[in-house]
C-alpha positions in Angstrom: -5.6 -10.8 28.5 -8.0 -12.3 25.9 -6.8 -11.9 22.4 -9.3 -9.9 19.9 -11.0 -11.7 17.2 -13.3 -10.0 14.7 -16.6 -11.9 14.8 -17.0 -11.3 11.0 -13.3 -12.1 9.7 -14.5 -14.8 7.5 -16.6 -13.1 5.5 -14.5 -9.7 5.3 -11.4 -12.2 3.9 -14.6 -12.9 1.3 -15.1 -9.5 0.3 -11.0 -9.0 0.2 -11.1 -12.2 -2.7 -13.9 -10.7 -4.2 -11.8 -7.3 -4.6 -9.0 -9.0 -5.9 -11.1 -10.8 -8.0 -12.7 -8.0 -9.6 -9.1 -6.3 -9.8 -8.0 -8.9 -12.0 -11.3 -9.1 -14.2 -10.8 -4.9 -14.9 -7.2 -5.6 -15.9 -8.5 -9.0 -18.3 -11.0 -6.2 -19.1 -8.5 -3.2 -20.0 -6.4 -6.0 -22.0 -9.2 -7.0 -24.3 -10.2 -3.3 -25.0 -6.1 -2.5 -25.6 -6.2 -5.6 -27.9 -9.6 -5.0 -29.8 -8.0 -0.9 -30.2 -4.8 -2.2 -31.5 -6.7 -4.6 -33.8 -9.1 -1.9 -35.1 -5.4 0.2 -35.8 -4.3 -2.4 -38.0 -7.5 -3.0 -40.3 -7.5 0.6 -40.7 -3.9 1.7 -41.6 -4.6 -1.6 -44.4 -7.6 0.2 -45.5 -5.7 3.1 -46.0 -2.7 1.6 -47.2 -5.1 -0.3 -49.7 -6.9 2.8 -50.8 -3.4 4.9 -51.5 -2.1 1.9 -53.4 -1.4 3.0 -57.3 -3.7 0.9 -59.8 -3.4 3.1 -63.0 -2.0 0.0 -64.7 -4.1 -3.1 -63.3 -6.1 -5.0 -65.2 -9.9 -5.3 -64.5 -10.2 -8.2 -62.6 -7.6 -7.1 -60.2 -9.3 -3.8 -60.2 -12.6 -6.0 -58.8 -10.7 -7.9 -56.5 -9.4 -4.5 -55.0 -12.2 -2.9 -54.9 -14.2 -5.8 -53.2 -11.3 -6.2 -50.8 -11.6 -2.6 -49.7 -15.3 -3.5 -49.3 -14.4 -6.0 -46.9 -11.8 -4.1 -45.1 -14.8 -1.3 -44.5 -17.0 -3.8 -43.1 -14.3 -5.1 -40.8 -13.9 -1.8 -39.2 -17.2 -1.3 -38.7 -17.2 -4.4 -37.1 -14.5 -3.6 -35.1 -15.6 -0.7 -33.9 -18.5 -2.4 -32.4 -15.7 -4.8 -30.9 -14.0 -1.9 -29.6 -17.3 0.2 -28.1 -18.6 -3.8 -26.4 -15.2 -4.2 -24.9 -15.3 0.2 -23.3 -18.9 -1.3 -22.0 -17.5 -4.1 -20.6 -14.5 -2.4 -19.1 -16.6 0.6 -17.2 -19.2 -2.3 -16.0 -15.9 -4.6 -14.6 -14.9 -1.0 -13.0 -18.1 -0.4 -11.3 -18.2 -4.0 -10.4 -14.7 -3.2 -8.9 -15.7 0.0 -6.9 -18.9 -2.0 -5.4 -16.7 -5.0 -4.1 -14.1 -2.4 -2.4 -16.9 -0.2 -1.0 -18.4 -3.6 0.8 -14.7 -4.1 1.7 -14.5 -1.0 3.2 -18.0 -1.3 5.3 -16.5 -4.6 6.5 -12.8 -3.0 7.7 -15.0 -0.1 9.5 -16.7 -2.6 11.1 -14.1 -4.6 12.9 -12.6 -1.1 13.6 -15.9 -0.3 15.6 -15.7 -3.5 17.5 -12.4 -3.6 18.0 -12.4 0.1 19.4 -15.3 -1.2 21.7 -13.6 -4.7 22.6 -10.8 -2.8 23.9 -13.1 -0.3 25.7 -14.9 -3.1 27.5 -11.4 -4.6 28.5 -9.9 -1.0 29.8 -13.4 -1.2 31.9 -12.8 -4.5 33.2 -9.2 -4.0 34.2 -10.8 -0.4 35.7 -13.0 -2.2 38.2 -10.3 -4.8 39.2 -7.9 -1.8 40.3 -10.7 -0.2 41.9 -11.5 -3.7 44.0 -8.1 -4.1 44.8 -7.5 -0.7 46.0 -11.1 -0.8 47.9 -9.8 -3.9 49.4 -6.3 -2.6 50.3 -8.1 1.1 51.8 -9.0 -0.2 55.2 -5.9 -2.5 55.8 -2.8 -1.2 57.5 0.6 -0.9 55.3 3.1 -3.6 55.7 6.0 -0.9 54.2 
């Protein structure tokens, strides 16, 4: 009996790298977002940290260099916020990117289903009309048994 081969395997082991491939980029994706949260974390418990810190007895220039430090903590969060909300952007498009590249997986798998369910329907046919031949052939001939 001839073996089945889907006509199309090359390019539906494509679409299975391109899955994986897009699996991997969502969780390089989910890592950055995890890092850039933890990050924003940090600046902000030293912000508040900074901004709890006692300075009743400091002298004016260290009461400057606070002050602008605080300044600059407030624009890294800001900054890091952004970080954060580009890295949730990037994350949800990888996702999509992910969902597109297993749906065209899927359409692929259906398809060597279909022609496999019809390569084995041609072959039951086949070995069908052989039986029938051999048992039009052997109708008319007298039994040996």
């Amino acid at each position: 009996m001839q073996q089945y081969r889907f006509s199309m395997e090359k390019v539906l082991d494509w679409r299975a790298d391109q899955e994986d491939a897009a699996q991997l980029v969502v969780k390089e994706k989910e890592d950055q977002l995890l890092f850039e949260q933890k990050k924003l974390e940090r600046i902000i418990s030293e912000s508040r940290r900074l901004k709890s810190e006692n300075l009743f007895h400091n002298s004016v220039d260290h009461l400057k260099r606070h002050s602008l430090y605080k300044d600059l903590l407030d624009e890294k969060i800001i900054k890091q916020r952004l970080n954060v909300q580009k890295a949730e952007k990037d994350l949800i498009q990888a996702k999509s990117d992910l969902q597109l590249a297993h749906r065209d997986k899927k359409v692929m798998q259906k398809l060597e289903e279909k022609e496999q369910f019809r390569f084995n329907e041609v072959i039951k046919k086949k070995e069908q009309s052989q039986l029938d031949e051999i048992s039009t052939l052997n109708y008319g001939r007298p039994s040996i048994f």
